[in-house]
mmCIF file as gemmi writes it, N, C-alpha and C atoms, coordinates in Angstrom:
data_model
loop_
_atom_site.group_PDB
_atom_site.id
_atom_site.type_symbol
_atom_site.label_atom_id
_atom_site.label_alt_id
_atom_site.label_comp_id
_atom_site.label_asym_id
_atom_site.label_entity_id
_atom_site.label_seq_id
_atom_site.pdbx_PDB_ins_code
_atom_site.Cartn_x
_atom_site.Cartn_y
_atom_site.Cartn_z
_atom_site.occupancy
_atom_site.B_iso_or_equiv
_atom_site.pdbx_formal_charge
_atom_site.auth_seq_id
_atom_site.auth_asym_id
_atom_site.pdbx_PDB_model_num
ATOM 1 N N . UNK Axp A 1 ? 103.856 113.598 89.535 1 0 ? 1 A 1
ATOM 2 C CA . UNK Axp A 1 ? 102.539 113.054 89.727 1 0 ? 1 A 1
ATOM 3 C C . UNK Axp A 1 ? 101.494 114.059 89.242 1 0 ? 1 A 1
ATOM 4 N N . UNK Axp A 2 ? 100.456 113.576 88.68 1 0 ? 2 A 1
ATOM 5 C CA . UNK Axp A 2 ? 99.557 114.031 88.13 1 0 ? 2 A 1
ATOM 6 C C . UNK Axp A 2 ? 98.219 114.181 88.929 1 0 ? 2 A 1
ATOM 7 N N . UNK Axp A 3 ? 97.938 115.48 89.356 1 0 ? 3 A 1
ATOM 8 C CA . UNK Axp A 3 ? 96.791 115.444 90.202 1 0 ? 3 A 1
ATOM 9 C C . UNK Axp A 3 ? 95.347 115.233 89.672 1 0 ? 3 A 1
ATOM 10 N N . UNK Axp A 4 ? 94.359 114.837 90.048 1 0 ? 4 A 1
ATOM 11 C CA . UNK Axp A 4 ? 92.894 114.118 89.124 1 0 ? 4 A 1
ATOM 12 C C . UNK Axp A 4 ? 91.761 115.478 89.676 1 0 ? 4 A 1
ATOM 13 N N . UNK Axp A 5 ? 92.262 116.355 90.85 1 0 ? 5 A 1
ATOM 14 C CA . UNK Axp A 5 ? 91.439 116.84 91.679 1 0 ? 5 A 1
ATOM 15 C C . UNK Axp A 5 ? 89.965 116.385 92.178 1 0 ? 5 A 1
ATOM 16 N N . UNK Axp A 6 ? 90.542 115.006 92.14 1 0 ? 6 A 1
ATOM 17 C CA . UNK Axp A 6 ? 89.262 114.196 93.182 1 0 ? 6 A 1
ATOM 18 C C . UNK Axp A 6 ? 89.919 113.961 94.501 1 0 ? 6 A 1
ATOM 19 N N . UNK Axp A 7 ? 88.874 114.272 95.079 1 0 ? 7 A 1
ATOM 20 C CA . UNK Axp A 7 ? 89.259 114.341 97.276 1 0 ? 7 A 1
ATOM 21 C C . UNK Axp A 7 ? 88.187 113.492 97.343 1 0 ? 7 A 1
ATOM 22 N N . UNK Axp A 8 ? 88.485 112.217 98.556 1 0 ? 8 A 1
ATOM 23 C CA . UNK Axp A 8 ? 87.98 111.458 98.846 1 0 ? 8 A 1
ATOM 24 C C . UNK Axp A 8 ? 88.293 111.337 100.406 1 0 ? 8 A 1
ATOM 25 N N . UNK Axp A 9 ? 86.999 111.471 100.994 1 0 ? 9 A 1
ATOM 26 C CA . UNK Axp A 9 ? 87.478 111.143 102.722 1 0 ? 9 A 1
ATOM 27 C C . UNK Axp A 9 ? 87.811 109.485 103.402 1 0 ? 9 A 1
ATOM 28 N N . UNK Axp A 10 ? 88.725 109.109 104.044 1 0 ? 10 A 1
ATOM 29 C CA . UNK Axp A 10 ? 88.498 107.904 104.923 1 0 ? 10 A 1
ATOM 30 C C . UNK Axp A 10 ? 87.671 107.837 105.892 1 0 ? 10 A 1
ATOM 31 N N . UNK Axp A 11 ? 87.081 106.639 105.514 1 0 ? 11 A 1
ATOM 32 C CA . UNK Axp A 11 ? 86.03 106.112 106.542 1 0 ? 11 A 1
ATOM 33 C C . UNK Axp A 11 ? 86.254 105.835 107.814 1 0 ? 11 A 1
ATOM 34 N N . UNK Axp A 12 ? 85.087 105.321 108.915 1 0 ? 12 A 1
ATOM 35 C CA . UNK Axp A 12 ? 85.595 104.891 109.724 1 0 ? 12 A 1
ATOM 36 C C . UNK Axp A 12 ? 86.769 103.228 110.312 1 0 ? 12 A 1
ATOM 37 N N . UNK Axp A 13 ? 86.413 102.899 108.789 1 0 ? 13 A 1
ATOM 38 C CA . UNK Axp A 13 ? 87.218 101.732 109.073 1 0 ? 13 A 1
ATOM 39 C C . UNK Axp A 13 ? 88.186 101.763 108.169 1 0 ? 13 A 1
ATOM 40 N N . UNK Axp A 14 ? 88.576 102.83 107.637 1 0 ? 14 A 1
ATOM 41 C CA . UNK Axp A 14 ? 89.869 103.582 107.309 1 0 ? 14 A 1
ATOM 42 C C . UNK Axp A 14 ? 90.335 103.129 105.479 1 0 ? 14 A 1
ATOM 43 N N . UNK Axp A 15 ? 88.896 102.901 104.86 1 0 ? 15 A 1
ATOM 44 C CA . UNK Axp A 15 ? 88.492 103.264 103.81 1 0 ? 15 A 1
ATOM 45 C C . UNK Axp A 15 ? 88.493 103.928 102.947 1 0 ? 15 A 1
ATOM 46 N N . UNK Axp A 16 ? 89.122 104.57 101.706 1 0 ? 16 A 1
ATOM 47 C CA . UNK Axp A 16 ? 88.732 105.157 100.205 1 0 ? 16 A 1
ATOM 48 C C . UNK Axp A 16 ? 88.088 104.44 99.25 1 0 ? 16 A 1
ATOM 49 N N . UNK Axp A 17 ? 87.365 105.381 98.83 1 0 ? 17 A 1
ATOM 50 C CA . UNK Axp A 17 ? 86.475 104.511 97.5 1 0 ? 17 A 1
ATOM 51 C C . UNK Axp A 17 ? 87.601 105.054 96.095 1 0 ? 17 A 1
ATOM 52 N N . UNK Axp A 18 ? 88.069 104.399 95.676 1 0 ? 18 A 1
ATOM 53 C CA . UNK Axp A 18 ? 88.406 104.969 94.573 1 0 ? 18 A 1
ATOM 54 C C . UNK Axp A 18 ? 87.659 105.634 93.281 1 0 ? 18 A 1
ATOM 55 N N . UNK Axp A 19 ? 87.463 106.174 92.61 1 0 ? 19 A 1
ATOM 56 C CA . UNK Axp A 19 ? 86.216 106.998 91.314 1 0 ? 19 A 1
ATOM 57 C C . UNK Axp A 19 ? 85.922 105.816 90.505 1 0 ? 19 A 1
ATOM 58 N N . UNK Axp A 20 ? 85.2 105.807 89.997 1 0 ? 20 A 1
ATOM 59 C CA . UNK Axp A 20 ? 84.661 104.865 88.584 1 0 ? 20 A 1
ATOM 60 C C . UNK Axp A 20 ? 85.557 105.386 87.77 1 0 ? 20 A 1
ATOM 61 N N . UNK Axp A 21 ? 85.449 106.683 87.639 1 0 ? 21 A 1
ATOM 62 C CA . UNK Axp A 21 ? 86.279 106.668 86.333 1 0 ? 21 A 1
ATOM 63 C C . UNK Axp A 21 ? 88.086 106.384 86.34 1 0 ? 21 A 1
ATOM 64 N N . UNK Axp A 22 ? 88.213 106.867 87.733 1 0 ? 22 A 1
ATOM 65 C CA . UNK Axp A 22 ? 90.256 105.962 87.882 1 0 ? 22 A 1
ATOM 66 C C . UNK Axp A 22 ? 90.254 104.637 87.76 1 0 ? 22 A 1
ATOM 67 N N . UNK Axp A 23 ? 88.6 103.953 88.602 1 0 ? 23 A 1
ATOM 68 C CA . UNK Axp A 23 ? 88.743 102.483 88.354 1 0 ? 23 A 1
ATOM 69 C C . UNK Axp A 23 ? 88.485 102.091 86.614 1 0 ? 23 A 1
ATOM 70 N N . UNK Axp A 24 ? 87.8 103.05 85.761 1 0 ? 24 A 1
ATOM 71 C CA . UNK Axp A 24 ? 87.962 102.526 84.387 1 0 ? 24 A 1
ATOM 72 C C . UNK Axp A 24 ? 88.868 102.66 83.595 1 0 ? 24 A 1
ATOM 73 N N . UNK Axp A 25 ? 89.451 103.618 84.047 1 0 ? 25 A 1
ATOM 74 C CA . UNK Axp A 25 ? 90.989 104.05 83.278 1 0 ? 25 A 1
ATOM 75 C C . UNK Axp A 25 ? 92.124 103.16 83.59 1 0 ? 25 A 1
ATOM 76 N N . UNK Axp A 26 ? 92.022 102.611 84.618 1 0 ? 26 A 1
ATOM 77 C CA . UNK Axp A 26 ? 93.269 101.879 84.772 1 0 ? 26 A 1
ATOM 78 C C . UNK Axp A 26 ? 92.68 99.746 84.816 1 0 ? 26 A 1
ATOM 79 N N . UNK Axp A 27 ? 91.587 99.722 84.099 1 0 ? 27 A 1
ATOM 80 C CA . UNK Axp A 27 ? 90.337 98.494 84.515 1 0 ? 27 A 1
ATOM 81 C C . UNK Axp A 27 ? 90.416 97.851 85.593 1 0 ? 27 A 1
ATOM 82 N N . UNK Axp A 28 ? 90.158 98.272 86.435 1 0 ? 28 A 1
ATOM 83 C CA . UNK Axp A 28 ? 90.508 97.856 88.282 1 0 ? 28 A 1
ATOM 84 C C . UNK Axp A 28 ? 88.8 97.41 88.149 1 0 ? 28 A 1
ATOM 85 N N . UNK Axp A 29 ? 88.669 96.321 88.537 1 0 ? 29 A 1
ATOM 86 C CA . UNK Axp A 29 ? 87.076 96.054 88.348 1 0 ? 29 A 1
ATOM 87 C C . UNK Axp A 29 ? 86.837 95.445 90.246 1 0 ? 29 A 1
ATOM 88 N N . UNK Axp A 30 ? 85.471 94.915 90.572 1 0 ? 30 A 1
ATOM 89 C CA . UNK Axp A 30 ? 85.521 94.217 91.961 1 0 ? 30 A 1
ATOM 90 C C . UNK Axp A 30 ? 86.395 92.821 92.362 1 0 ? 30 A 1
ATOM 91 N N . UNK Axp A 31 ? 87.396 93.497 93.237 1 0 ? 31 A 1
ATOM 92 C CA . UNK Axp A 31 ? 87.838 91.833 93.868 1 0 ? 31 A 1
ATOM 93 C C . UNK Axp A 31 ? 88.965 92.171 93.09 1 0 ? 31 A 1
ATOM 94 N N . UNK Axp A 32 ? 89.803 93.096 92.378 1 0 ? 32 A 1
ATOM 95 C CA . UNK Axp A 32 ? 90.679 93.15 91.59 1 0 ? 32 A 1
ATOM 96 C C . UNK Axp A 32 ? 91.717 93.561 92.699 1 0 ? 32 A 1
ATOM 97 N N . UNK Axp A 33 ? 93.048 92.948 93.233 1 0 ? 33 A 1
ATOM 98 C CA . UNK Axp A 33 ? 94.481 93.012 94.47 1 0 ? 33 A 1
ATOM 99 C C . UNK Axp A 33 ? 95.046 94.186 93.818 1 0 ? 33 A 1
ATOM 100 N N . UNK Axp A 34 ? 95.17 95.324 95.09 1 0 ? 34 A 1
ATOM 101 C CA . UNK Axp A 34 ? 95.297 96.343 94.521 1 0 ? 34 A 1
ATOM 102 C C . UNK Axp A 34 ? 96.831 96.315 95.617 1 0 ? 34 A 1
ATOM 103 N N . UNK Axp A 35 ? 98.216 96.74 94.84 1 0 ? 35 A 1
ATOM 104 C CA . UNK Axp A 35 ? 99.031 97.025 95.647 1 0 ? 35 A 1
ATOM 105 C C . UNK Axp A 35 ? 99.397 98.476 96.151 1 0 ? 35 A 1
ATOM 106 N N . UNK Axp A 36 ? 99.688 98.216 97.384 1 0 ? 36 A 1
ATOM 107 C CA . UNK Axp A 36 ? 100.019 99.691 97.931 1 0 ? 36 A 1
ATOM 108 C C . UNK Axp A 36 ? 101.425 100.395 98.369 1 0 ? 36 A 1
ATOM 109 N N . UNK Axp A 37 ? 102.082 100.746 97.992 1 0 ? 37 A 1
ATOM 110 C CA . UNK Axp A 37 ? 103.885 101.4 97.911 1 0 ? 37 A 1
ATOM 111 C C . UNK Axp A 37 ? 103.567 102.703 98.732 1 0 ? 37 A 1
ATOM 112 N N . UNK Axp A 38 ? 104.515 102.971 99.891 1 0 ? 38 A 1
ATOM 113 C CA . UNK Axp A 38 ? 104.841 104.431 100.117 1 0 ? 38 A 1
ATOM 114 C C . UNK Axp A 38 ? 106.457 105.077 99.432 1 0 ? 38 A 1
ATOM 115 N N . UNK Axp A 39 ? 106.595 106.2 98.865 1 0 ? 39 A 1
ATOM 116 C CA . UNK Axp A 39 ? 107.194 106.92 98.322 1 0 ? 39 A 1
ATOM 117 C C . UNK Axp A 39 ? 107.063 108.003 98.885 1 0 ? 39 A 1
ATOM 118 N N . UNK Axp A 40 ? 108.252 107.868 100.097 1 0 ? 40 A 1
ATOM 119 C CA . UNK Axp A 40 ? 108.375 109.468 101.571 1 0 ? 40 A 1
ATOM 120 C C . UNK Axp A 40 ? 106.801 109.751 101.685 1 0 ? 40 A 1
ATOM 121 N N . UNK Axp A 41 ? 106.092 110.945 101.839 1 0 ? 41 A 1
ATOM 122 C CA . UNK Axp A 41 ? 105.013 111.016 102.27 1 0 ? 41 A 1
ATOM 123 C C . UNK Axp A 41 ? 103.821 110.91 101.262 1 0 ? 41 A 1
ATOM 124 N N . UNK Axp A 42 ? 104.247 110.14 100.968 1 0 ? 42 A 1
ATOM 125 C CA . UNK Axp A 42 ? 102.9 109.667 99.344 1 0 ? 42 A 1
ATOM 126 C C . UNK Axp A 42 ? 102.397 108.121 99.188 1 0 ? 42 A 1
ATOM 127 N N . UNK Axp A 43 ? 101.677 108.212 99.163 1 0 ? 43 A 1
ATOM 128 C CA . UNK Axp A 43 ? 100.522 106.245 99.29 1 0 ? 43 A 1
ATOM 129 C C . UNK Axp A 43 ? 100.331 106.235 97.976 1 0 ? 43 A 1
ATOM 130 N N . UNK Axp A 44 ? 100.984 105.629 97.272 1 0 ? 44 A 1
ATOM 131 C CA . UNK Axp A 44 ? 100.676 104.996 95.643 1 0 ? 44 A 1
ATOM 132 C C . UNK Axp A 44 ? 99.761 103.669 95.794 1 0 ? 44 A 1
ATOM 133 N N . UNK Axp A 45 ? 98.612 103.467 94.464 1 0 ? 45 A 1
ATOM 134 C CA . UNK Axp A 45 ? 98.071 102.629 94.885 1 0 ? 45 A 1
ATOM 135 C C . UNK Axp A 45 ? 98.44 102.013 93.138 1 0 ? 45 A 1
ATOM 136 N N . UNK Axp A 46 ? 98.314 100.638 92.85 1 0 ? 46 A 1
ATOM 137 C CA . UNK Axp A 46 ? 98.697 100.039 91.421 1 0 ? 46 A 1
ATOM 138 C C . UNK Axp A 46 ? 97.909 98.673 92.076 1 0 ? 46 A 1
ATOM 139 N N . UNK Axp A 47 ? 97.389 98.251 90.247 1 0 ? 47 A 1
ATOM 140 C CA . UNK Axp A 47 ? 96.397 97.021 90.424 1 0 ? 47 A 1
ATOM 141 C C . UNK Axp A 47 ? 97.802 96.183 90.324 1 0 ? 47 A 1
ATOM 142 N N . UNK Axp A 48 ? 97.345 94.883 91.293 1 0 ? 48 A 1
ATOM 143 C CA . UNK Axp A 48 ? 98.764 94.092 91.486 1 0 ? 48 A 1
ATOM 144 C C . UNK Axp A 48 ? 98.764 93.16 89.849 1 0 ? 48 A 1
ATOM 145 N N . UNK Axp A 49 ? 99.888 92.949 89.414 1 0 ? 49 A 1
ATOM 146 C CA . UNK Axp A 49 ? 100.109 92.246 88.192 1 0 ? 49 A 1
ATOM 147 C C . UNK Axp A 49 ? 101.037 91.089 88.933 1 0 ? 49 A 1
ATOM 148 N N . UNK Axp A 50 ? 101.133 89.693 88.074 1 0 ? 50 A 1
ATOM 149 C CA . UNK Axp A 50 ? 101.979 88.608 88.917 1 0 ? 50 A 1
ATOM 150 C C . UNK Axp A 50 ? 103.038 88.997 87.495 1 0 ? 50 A 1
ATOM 151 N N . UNK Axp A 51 ? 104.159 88.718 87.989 1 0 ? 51 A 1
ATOM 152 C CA . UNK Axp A 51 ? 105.351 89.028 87.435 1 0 ? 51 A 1
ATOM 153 C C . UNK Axp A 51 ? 106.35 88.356 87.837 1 0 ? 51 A 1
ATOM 154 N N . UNK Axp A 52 ? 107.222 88.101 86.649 1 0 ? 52 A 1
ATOM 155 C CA . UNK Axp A 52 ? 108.856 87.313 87.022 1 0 ? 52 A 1
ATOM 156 C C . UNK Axp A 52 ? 109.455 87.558 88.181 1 0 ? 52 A 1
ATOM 157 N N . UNK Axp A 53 ? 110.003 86.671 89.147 1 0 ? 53 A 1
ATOM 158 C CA . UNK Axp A 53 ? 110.12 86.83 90.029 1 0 ? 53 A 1
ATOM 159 C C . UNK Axp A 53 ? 111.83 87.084 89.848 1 0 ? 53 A 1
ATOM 160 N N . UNK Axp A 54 ? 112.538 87.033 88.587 1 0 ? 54 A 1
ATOM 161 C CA . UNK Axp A 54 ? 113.427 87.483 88.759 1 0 ? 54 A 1
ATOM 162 C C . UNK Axp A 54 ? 113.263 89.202 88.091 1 0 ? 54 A 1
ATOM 163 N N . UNK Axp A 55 ? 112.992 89.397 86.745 1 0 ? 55 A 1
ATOM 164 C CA . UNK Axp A 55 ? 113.118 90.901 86.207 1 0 ? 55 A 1
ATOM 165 C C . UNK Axp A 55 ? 111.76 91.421 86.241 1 0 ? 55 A 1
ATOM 166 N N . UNK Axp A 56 ? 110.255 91.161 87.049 1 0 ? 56 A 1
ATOM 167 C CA . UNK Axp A 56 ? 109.207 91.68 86.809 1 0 ? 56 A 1
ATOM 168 C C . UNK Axp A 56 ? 108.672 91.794 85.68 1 0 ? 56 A 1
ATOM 169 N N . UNK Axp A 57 ? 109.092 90.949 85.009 1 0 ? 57 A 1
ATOM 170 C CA . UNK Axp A 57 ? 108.262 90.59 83.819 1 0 ? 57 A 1
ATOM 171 C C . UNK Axp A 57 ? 107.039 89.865 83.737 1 0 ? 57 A 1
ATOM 172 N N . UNK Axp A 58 ? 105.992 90.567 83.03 1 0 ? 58 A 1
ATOM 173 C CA . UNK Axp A 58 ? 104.287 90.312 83.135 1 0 ? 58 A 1
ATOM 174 C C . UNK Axp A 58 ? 104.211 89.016 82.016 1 0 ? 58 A 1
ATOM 175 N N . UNK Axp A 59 ? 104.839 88.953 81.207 1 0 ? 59 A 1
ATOM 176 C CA . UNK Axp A 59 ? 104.097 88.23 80.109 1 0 ? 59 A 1
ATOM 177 C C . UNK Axp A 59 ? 104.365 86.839 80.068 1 0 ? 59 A 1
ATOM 178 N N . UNK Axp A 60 ? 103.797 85.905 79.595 1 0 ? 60 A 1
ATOM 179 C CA . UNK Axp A 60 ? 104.034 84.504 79.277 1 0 ? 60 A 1
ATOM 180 C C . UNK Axp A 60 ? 104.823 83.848 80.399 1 0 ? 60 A 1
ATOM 181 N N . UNK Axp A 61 ? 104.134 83.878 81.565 1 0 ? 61 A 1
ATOM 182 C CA . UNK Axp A 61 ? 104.886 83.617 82.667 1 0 ? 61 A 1
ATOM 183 C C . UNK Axp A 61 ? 104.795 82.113 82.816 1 0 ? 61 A 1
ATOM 184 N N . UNK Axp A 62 ? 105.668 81.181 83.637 1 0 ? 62 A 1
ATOM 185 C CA . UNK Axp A 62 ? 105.439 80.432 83.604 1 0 ? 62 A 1
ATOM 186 C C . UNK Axp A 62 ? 105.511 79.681 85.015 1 0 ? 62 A 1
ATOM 187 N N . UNK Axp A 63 ? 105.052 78.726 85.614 1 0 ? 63 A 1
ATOM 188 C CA . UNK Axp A 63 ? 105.197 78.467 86.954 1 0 ? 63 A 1
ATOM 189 C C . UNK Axp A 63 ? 106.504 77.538 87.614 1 0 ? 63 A 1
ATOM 190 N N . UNK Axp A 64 ? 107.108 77.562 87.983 1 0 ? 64 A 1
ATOM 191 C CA . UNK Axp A 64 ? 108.398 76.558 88.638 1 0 ? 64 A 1
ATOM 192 C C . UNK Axp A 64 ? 108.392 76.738 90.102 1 0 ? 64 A 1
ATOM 193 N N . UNK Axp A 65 ? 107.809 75.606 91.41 1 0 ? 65 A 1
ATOM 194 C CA . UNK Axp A 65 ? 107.915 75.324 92.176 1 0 ? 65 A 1
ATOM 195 C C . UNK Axp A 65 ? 107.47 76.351 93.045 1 0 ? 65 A 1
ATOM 196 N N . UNK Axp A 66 ? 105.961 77.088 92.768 1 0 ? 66 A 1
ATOM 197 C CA . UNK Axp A 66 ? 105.153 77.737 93.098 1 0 ? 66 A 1
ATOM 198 C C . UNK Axp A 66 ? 105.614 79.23 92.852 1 0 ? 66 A 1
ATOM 199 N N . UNK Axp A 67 ? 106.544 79.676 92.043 1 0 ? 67 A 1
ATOM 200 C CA . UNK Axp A 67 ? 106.833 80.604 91.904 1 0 ? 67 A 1
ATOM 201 C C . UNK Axp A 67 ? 107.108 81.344 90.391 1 0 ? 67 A 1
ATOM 202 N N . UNK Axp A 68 ? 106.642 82.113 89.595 1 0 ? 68 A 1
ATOM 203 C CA . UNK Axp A 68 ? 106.543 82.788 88.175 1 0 ? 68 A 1
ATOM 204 C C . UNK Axp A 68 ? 108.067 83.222 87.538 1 0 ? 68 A 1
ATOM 205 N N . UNK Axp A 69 ? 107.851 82.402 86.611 1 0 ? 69 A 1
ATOM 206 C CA . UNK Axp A 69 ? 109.255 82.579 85.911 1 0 ? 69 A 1
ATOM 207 C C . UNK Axp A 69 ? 109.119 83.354 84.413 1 0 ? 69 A 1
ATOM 208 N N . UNK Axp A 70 ? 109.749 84.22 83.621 1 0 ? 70 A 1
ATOM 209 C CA . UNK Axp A 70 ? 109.357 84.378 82.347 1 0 ? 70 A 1
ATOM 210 C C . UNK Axp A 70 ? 110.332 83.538 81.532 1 0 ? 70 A 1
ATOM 211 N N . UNK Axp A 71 ? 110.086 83.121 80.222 1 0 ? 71 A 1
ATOM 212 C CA . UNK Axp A 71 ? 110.608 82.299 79.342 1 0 ? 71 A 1
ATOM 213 C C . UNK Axp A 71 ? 112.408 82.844 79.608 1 0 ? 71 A 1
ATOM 214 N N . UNK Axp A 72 ? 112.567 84.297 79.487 1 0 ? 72 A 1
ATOM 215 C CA . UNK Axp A 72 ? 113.83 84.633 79.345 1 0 ? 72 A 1
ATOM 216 C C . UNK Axp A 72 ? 115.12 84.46 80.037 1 0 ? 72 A 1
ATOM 217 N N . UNK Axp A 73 ? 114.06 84.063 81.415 1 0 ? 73 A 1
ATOM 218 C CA . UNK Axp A 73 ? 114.959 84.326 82.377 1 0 ? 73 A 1
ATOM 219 C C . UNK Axp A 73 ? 115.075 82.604 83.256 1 0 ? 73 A 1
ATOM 220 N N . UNK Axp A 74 ? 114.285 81.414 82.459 1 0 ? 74 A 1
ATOM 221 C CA . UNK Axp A 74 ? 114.338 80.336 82.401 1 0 ? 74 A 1
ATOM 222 C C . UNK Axp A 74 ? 114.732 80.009 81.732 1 0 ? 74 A 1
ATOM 223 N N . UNK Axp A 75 ? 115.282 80.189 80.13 1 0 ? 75 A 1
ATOM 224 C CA . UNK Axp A 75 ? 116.598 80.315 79.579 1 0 ? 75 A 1
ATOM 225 C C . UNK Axp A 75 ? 118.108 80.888 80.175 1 0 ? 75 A 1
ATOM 226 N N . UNK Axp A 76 ? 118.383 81.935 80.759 1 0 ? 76 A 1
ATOM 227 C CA . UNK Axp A 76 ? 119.155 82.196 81.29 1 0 ? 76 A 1
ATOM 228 C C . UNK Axp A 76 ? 119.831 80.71 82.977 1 0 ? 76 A 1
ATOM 229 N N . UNK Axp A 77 ? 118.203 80.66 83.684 1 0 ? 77 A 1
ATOM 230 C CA . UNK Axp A 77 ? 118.716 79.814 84.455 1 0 ? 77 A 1
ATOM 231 C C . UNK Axp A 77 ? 119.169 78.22 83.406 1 0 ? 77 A 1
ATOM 232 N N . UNK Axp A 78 ? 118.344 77.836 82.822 1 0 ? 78 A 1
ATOM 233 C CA . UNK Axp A 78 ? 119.087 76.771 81.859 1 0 ? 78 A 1
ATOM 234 C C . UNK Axp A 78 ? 120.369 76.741 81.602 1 0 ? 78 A 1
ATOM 235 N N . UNK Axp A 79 ? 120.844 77.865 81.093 1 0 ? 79 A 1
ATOM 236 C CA . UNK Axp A 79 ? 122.393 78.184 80.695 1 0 ? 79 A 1
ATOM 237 C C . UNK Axp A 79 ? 123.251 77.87 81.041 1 0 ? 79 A 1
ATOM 238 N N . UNK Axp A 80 ? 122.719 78.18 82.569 1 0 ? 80 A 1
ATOM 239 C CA . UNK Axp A 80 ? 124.054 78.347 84.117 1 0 ? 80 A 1
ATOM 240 C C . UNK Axp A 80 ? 123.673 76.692 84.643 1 0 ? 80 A 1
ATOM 241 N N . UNK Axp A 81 ? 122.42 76.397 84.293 1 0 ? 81 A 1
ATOM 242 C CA . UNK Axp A 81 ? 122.46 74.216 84.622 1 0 ? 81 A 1
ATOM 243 C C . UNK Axp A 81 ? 123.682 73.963 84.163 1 0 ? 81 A 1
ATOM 244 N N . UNK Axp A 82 ? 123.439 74.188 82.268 1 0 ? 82 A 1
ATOM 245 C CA . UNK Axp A 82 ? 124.277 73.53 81.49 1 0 ? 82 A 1
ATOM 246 C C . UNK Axp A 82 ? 126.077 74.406 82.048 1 0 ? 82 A 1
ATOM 247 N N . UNK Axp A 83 ? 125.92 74.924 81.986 1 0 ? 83 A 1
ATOM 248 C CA . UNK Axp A 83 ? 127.184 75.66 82.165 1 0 ? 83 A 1
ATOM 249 C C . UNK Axp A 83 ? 128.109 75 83.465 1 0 ? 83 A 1
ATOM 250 N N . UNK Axp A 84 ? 127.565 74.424 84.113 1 0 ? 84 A 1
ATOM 251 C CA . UNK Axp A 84 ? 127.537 74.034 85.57 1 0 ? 84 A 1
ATOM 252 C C . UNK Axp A 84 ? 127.712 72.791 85.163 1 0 ? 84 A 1
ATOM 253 N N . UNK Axp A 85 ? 127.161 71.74 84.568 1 0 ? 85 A 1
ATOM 254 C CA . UNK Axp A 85 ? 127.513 70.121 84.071 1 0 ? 85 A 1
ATOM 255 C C . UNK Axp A 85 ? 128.655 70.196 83.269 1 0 ? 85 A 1
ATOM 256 N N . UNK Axp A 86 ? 128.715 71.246 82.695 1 0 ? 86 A 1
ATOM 257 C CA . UNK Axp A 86 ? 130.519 71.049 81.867 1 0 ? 86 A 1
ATOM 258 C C . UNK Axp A 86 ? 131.622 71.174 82.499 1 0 ? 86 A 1
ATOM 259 N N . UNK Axp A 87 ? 131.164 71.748 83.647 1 0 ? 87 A 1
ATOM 260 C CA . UNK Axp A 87 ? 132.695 71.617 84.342 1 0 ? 87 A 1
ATOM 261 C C . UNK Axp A 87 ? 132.964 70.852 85.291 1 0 ? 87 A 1
């Protein structure tokens, strides 16, 4: 991990502001779902991306029964349909 040597205190309602400039570097703008991971004694913070719900894949997602699929891996389930009617 790469330290920025910006210190930021929590508020009373247990608050960080993150910097303008981490929020421009990574384009985290207002109202942007920010996810939060612990890693042993460390709080990672990452802007949330919606992703394949099977391999976390970001791109060209597509929706099936309220849930994000990518093309690749809706080919793959196709496969195992067809694979499954032949026998």
């Amino acid at each position: 991990m790469k330290s920025t040597g910006i210190i930021r205190r929590v508020d009373e309602l247990g608050r960080v502001v993150i910097p303008i400039e981490i929020r421009n570097q990574f384009n985290i703008v207002e109202k942007d779902p920010i996810e939060i991971y612990v890693n042993g004694s460390s709080i990672i913070l990452k802007k949330f991306e919606e992703n394949c719900i099977f391999c976390g894949n970001t791109e060209n997602l597509l929706s099936y029964n309220d849930r994000l699929i990518c093309p690749e891996c809706a080919k793959k389930i196709g496969a195992l349909e067809n694979d499954n009617k032949n026998d």
